[in-house]
C-alpha positions as CSV (number, residue, x, y, z in Angstrom):
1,X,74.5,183.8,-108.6
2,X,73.8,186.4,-111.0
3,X,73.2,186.2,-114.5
4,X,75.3,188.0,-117.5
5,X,74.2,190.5,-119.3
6,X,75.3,188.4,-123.2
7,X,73.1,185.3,-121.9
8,X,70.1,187.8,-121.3
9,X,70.1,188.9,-124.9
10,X,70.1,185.2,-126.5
11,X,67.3,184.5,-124.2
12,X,65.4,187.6,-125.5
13,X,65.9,186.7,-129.1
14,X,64.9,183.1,-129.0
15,X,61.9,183.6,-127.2
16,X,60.8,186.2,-130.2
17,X,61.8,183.4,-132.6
18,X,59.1,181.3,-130.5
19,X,56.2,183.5,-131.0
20,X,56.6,184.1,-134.4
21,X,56.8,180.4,-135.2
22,X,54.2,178.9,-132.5
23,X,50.6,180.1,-132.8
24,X,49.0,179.9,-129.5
25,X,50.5,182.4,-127.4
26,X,51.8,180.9,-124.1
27,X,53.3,182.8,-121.1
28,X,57.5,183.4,-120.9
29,X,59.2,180.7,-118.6
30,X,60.2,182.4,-115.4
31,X,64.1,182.4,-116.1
32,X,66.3,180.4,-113.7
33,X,69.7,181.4,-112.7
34,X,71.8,178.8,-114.6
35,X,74.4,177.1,-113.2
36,X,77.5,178.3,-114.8
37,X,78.6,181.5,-116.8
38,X,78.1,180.1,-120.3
39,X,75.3,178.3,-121.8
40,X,76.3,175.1,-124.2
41,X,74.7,176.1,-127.8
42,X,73.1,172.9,-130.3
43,X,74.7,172.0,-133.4
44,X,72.5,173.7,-135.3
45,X,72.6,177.8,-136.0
46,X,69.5,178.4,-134.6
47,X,70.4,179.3,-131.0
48,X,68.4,176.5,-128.5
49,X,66.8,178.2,-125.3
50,X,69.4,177.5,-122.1
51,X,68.6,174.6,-120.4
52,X,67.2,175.7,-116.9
53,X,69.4,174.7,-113.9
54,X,68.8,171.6,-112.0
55,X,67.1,173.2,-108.8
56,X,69.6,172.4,-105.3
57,X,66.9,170.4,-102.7
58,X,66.9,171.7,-99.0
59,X,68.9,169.3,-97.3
60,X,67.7,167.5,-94.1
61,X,68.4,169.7,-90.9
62,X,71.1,167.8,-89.2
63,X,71.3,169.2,-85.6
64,X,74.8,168.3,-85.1
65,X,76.5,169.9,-88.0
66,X,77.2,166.7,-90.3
67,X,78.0,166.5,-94.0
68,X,75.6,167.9,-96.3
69,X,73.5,164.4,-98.4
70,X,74.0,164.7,-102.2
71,X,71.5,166.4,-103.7
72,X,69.4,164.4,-106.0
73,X,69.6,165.4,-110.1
74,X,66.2,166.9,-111.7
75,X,65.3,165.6,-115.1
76,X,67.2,167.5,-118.6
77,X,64.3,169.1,-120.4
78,X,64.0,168.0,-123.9
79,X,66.3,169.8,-126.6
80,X,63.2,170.2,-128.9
81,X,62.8,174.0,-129.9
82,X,59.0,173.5,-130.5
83,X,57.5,174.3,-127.4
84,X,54.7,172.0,-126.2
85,X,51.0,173.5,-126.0
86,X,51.1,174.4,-122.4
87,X,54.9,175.1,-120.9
88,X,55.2,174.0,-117.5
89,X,56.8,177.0,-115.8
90,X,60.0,176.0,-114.8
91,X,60.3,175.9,-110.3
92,X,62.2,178.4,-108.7
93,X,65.5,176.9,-107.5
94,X,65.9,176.7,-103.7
95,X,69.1,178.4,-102.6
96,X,72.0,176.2,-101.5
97,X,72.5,175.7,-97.7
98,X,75.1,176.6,-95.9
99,X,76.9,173.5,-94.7
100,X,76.5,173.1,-90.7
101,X,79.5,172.9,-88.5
102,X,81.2,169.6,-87.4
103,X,78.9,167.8,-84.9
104,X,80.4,166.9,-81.5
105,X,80.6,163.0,-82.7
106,X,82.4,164.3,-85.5
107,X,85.2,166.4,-83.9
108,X,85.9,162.9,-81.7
109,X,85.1,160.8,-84.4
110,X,88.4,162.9,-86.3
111,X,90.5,162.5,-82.6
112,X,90.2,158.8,-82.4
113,X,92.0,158.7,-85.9
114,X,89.0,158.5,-88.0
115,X,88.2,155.3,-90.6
116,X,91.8,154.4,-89.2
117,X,90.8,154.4,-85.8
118,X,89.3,151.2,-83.8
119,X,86.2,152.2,-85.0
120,X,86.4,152.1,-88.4
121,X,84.6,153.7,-91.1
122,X,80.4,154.8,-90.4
123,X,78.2,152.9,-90.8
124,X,75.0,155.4,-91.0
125,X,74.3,159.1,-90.7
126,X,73.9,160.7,-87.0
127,X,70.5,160.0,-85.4
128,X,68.5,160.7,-82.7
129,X,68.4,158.7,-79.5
130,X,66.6,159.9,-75.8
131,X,68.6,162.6,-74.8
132,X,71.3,162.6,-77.3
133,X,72.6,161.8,-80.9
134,X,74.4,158.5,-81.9
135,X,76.5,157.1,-85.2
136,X,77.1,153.3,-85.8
137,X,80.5,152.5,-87.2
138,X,82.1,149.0,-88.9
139,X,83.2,148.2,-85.3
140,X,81.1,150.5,-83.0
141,X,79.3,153.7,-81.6
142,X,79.8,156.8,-80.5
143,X,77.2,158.9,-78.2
144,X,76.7,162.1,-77.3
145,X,74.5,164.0,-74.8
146,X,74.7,167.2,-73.0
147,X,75.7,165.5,-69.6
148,X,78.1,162.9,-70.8
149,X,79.5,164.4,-74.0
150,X,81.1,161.9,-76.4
151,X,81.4,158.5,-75.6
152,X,82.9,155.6,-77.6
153,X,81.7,151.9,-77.3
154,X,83.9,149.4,-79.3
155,X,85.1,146.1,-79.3
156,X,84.2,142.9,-77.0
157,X,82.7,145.5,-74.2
158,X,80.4,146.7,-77.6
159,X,79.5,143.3,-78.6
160,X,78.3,142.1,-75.5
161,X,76.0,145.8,-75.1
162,X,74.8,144.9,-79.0
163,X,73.4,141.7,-77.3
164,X,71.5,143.5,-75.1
165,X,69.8,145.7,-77.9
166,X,72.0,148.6,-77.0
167,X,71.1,151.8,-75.7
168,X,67.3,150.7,-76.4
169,X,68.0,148.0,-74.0
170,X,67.9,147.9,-69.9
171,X,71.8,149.1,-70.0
172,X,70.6,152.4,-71.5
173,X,73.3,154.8,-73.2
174,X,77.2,154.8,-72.0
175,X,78.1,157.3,-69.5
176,X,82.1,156.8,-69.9
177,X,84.7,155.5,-72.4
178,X,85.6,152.2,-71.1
179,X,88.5,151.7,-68.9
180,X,91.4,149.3,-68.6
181,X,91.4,147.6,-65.6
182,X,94.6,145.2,-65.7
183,X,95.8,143.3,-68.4
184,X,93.1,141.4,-70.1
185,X,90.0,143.2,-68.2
186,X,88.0,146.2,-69.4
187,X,84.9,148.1,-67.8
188,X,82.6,150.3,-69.3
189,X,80.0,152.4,-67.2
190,X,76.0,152.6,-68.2
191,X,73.3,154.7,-67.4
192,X,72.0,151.2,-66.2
193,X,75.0,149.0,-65.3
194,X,78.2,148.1,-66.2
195,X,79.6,145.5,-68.7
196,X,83.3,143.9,-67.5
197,X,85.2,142.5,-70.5
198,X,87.6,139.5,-69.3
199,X,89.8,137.8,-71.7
200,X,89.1,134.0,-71.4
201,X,85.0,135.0,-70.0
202,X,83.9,137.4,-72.6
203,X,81.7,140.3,-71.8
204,X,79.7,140.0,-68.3
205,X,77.4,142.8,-67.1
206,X,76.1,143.6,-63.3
207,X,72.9,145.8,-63.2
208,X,70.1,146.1,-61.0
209,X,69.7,145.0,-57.4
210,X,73.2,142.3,-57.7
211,X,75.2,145.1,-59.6
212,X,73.8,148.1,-56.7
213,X,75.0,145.3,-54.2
214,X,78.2,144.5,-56.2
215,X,79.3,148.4,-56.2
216,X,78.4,148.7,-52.5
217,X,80.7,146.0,-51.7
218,X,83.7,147.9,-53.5
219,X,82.8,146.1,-57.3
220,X,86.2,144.7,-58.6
221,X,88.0,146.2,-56.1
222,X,86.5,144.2,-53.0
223,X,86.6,140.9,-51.6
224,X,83.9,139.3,-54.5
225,X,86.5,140.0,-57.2
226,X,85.5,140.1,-61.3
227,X,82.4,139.2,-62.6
228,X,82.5,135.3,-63.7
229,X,79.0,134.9,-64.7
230,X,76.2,137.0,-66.1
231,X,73.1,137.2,-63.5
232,X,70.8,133.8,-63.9
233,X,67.2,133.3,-62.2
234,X,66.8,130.6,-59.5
235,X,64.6,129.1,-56.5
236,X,61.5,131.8,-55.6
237,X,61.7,134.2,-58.5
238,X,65.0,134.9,-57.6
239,X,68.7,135.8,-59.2
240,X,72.3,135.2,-58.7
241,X,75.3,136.0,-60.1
242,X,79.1,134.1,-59.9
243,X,81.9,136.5,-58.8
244,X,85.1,135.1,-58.5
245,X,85.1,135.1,-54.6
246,X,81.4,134.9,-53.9
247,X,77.8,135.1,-54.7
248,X,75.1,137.5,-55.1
249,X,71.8,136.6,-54.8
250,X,68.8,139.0,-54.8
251,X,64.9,138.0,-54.1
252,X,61.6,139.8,-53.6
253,X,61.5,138.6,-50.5
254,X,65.2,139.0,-48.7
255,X,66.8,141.5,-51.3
256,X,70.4,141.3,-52.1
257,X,72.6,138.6,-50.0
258,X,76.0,138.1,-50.6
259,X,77.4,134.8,-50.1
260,X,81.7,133.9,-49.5
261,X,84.2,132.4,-48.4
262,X,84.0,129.0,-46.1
263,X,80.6,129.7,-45.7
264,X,79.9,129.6,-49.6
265,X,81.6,126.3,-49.6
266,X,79.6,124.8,-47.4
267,X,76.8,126.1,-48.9
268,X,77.7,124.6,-52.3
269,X,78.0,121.1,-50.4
270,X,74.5,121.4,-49.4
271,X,73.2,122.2,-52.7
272,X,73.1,125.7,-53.0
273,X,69.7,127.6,-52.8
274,X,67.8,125.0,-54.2
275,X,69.2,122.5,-51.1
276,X,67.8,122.5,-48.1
277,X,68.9,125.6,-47.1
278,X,67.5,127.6,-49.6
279,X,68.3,131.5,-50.0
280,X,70.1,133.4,-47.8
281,X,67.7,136.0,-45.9
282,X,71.2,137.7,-44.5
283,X,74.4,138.8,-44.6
284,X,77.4,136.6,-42.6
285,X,77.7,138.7,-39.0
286,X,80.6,137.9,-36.4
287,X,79.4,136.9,-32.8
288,X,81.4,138.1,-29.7
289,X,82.6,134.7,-29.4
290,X,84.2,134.9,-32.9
291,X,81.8,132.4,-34.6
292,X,80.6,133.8,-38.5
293,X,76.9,133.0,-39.2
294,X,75.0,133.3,-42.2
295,X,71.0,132.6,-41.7
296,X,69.6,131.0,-44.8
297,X,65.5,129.9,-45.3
298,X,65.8,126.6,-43.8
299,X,68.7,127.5,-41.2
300,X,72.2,128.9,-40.6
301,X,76.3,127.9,-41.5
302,X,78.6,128.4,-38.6
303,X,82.2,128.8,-39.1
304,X,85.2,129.0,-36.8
305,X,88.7,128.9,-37.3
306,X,89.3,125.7,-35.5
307,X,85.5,124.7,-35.2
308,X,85.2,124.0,-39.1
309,X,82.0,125.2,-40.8
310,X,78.8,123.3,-39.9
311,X,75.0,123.4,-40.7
312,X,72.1,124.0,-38.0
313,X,68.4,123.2,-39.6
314,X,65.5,121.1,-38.7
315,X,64.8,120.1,-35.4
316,X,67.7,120.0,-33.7
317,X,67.8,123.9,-35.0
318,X,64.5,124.4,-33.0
319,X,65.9,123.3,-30.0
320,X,68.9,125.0,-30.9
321,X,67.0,128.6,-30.7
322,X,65.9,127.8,-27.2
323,X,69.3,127.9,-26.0
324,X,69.7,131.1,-27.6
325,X,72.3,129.8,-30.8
326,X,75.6,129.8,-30.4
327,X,75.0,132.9,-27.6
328,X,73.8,130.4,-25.4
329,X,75.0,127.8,-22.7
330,X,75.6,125.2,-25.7
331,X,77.9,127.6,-28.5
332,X,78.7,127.2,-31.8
333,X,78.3,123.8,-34.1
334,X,81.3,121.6,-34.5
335,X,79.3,119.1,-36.4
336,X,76.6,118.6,-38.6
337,X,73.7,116.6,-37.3
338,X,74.3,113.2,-38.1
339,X,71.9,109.8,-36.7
340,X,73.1,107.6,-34.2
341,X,71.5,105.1,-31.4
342,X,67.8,105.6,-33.4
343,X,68.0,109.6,-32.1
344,X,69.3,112.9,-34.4
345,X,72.3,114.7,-32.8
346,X,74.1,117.8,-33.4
347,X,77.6,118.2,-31.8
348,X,78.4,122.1,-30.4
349,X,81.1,123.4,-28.4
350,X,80.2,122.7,-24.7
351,X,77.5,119.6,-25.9
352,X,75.9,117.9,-27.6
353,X,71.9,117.6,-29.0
354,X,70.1,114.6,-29.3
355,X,66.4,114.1,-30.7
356,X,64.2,111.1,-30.8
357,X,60.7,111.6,-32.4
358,X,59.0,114.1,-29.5
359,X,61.8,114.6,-27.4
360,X,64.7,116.5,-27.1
361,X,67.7,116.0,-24.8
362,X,70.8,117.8,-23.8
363,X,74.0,116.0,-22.6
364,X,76.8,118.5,-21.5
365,X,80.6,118.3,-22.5
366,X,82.1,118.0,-18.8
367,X,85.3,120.0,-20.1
368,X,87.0,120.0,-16.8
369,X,89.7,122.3,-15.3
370,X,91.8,121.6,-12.4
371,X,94.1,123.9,-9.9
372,X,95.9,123.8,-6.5
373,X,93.6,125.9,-4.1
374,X,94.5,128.6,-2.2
375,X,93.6,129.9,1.2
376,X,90.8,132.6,-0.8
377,X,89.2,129.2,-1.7
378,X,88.3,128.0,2.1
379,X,88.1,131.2,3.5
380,X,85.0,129.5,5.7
381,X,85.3,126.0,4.9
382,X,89.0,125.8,6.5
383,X,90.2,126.8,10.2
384,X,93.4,125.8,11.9
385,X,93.3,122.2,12.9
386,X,91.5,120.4,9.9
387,X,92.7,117.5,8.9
388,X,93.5,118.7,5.3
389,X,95.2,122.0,4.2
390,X,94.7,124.4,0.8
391,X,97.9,122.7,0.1
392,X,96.1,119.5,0.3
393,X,93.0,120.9,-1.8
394,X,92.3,120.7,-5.6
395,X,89.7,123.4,-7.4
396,X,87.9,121.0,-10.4
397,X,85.7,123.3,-12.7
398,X,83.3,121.3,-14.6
399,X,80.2,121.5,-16.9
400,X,77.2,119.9,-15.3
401,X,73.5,120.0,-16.8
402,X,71.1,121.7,-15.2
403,X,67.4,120.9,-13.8
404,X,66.3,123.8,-17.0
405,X,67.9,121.5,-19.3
406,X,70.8,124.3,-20.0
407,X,74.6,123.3,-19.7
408,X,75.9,125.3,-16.4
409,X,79.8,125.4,-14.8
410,X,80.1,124.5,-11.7
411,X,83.1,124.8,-9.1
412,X,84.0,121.8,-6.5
413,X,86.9,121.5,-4.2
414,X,88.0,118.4,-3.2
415,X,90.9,116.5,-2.1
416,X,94.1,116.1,-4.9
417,X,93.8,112.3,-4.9
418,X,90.0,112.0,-5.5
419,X,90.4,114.5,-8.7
420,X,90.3,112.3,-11.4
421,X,87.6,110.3,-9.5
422,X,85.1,112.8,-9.9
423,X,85.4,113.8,-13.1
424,X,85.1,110.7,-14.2
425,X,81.7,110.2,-11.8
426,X,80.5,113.3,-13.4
427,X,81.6,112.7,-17.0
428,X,79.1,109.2,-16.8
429,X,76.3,111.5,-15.3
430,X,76.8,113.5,-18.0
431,X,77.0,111.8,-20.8
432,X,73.5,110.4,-19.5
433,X,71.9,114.2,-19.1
434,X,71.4,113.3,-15.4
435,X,70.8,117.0,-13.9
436,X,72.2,119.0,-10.9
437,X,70.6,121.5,-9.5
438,X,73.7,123.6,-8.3
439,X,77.3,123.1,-8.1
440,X,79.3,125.6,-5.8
441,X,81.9,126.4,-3.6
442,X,80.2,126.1,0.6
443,X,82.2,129.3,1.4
444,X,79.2,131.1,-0.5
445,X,77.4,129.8,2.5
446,X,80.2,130.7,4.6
447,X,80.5,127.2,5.3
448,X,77.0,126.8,7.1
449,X,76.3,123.0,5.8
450,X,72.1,123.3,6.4
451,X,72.0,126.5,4.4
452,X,73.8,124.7,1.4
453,X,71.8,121.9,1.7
454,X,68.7,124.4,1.6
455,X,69.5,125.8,-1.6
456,X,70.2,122.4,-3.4
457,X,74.0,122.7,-3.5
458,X,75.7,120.1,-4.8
459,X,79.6,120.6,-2.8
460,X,82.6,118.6,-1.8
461,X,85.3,120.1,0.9
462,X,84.0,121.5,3.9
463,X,86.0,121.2,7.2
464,X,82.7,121.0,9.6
465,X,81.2,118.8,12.3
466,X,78.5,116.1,10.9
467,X,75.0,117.9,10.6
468,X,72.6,116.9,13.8
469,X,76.0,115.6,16.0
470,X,78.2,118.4,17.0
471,X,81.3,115.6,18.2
472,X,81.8,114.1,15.4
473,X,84.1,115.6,12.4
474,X,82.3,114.8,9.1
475,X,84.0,113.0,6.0
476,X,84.1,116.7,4.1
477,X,86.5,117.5,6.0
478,X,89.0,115.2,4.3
479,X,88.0,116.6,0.8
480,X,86.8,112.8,0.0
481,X,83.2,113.3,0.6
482,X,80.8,114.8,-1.7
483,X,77.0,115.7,-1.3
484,X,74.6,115.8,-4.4
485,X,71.4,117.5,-5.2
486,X,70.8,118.0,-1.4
487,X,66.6,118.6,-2.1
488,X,66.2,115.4,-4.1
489,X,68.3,113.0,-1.8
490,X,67.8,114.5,1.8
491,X,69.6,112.9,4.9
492,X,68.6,111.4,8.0
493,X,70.1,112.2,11.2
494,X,68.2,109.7,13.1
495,X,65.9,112.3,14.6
496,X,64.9,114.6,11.6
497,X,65.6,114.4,7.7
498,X,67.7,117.6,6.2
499,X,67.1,120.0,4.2
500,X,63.7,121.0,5.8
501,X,62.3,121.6,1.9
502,X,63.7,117.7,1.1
503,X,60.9,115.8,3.3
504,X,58.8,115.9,-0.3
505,X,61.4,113.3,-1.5
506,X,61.8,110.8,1.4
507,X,59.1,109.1,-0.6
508,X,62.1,107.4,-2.8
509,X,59.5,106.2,-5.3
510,X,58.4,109.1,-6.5
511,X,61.8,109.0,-9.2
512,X,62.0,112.7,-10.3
513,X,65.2,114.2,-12.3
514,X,68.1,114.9,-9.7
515,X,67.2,111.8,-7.5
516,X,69.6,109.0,-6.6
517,X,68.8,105.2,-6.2
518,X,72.1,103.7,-7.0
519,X,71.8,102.6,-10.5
520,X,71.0,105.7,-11.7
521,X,73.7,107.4,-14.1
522,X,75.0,109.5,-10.9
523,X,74.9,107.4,-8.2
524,X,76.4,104.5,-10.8
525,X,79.0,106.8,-12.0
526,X,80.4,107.5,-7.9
527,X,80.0,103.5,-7.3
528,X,82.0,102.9,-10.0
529,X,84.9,105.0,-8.7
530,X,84.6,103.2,-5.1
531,X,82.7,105.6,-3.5
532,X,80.5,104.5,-0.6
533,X,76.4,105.4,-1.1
534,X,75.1,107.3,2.0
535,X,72.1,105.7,0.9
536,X,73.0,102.2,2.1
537,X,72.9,103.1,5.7
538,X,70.5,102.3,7.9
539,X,70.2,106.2,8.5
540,X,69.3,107.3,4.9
541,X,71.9,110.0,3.9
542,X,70.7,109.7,-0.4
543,X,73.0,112.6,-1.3
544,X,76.5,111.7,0.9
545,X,78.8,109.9,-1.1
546,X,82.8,109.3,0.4
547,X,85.5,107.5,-0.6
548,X,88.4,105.7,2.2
């Protein structure tokens, strides 16, 4: 501002007035541009010098363009008119700034409606933060950076982020406005998570590995639903967190694991990761027999529409791996191991497994099938003149255990009325893990009798002539005979014992799996249904066995 030529002249003539009053000779004031037009005078005639202006302080450098602080007042120098002995010269005045344009926060800060917007008045000036600016107001924030512009964070979504010591904290500054998702649930995105805001819950946040595992599952959009639960640490330096369908864990050692559905529930029976179980070390996967598995630390859950959802651990689990899980001869669970008879057993789908202290057992589900055989049936083991027709023939399909201890399916065909006879036979044998070797149909053979007997064939129908006596029909013709585990239990023609690789067992003492004494579980099981024992006869037949 520039100075009047009137208020020049009084300056001039009091400052003569001075010198000739004051001895010492001091140095003219530097004169300062006052700050109006028109000095106030003193009461008295004698004109007082013009009281230098207050001098305007260089305001802070605000980056963004904000209001301009108050300036604050310089002291009034003293109306005296006797100078004192040495005049402090009076400071240059700094020029006034000119005021910055509105900062970004500002411009949205006026948008959202101002102090009558949901934010209510500031708080504090702009600051700094990494990578941006930032103003607190009565009932939030607003951010700004180059990448996200401005951002507002307000209400529950901003109380629950003031808990977690804001954007100093692991969530880091917002990267959107928050978002409604229905009615009653908000979302807000962070550089490092995301905080849900659920009417009734509160505000939740996902971050780290459960929230990179929640968003890769579709977040509230997939099958784990909202947030119920902020993150919590468990078993093994471990964490999980409650969705509304599901779990998440994560752990050093198996990452993130997602836990759901029937499977969670029978998880939660158990007693959750810090049960026997323990964490989950994978994902539920879908077998090609339609079975869901989860694998957990200590073992697996199984679940079937129709089966139920069972538990596999322990030893029975061991075992269990052996017969390659539920890919294997034995399927899925459709218990849970349970003690019975001093043993451990576990139920599955074709049988069952049963542990005493050192020793495992298998006893197969016999699951039999029955239907009328046609003439692609007998193809070799029926010619024009039996006795018995396909007509006359029955196909039984059953489950029989094998000599590696693995549940097989085997094929016999007999005569209709003897149908329920042998199932039942096989059932007992069965039931006490009595093995067979083999159990086909003789037209494999093409109905060659010593070559069935060779390969340990366990058969029934087979319209021949007896073995070692060419004029006599044998009882398989009639479909009411049955031979068993031909090796074991060889026969005696009353020159030479059949099969040729069978002589090993004519010693009947030696008592190895798959031979027959008649109290046996096999042997029993045929007695008990009126069959006749081959080995009763004076001619030692140990695997015949035929009903009248």
């Amino acid at each position: 501002m520039r100075t009047s030529r009137t208020v020049q002249s009084i300056v001039v003539a009091a400052v003569a007035l001075t010198l000739v009053v004051a001895a010492p000779a001091v140095a003219e004031p530097t004169v300062t541009p006052a700050a109006s037009a028109t000095p106030t005078p003193t009461a008295t005639p004698t004109p007082t010098p013009s009281a230098s202006p207050t001098p305007t302080p260089t305001p802070t450098a605000t980056p963004t363009g904000g209001p301009t602080p108050t300036p604050t007042a310089s002291p009034t120098p003293t109306a005296s008119p006797t100078p004192t002995a040495t005049p402090t010269p009076t400071p240059t005045a700094t020029p006034t700034a000119t005021p910055l344009a509105d900062s970004e926060i500002d411009r949205r800060y006026a948008e959202l409606g101002g102090p009558n917007s949901f934010l209510g008045a500031p708080v504090t000036a702009e600051y700094d933060i990494s990578g941006g600016r930032a103003r607190d107001y009565q009932r939030g924030a607003l951010y700004w950076t180059p990448s996200t512009g401005v951002t507002a964070v307000a209400g529950g979504i901003y109380g629950k982020y003031g808990s977690l010591d804001r954007h100093n904290g692991r969530l880091g500054i917002p990267l959107a406005d928050e978002q409604q998702l229905r009615a009653g649930v908000w979302k807000q995105r962070f550089a490092g998570g995301e905080i849900y805001f659920i009417e009734g819950r509160g505000g939740l946040v996902t971050w780290g590995g459960i929230g990179e595992g929640y968003r890769a599952r579709g977040a509230e959009g997939g099958r784990l639903g909202l947030p119920v639960t902020d993150e919590k640490p468990v078993v093994q330096g471990a964490w999980v967190q409650d969705f509304e369908n599901g779990l998440i864990y994560w752990s050093p050692a198996y990452g993130v694991q997602v836990v759901q559905g029937a499977i969670l529930d029978k998880y939660a029976s158990v007693g959750w990761d810090w049960g026997r179980l323990g964490l989950p070390t994978g994902g539920e996967f879908q077998t090609q027999w339609g079975q869901w598995v989860q694998n957990f630390a200590g073992g697996a859950i199984y679940y079937r529409d129709g089966l139920g959802t069972w538990t596999s651990w322990g030893a029975l689990r061991v075992e269990y791996a052996r017969h390659n899980w539920e890919l294997g001869d034995l399927g899925g669970p459709i218990s849970d191991e349970f003690y019975e008879g001093n043993a451990w057993k576990q139920n599955f789908e074709h049988g069952q497994l049963i542990y005493t202290p050192g020793q495992f057992r298998t006893r197969p589900w016999t699951e039999p099938t029955v239907r009328n055989a046609t003439s692609g049936d007998v193809v070799y083991t029926y010619r024009a003149g039996c006795p018995v027709g396909p007509d006359q023939l029955r196909v039984v399909q059953m489950n029989y255990l094998g000599y590696d201890g693995w549940i097989k399916r085997g094929l016999m065909v007999i005569r209709w009325d003897t149908t329920d006879k042998i199932i039942n036979a096989f059932d007992s044998a069965n039931r006490a893990s009595f093995p067979i070797n083999k159990m086909v149909n003789p037209d494999v053979y093409q109905g060659d009798d010593p070559t069935s007997m060779y390969e340990n064939n366990t058969s029934g129908f087979n319209c021949r002539t007896v073995v070692g006596n060419p004029y006599r029909l044998s009882p398989h013709s009639y479909g009411r005979a049955v031979d068993i585990n031909t090796v074991q239990n060889p026969y005696f023609d009353g020159t030479r014992w059949w099969p040729s690789n069978g002589t090993r067992y004519i010693d009947r003492s030696l008592n190895e799996p798959g031979m027959m004494n008649g109290s046996d579980a096999m042997s029993g099981g045929m007695i008990n249904q009126g069959f006749f024992w081959g080995g009763w006869w004076a001619n030692r037949d140990y695997q015949h066995f035929e009903i009248q």
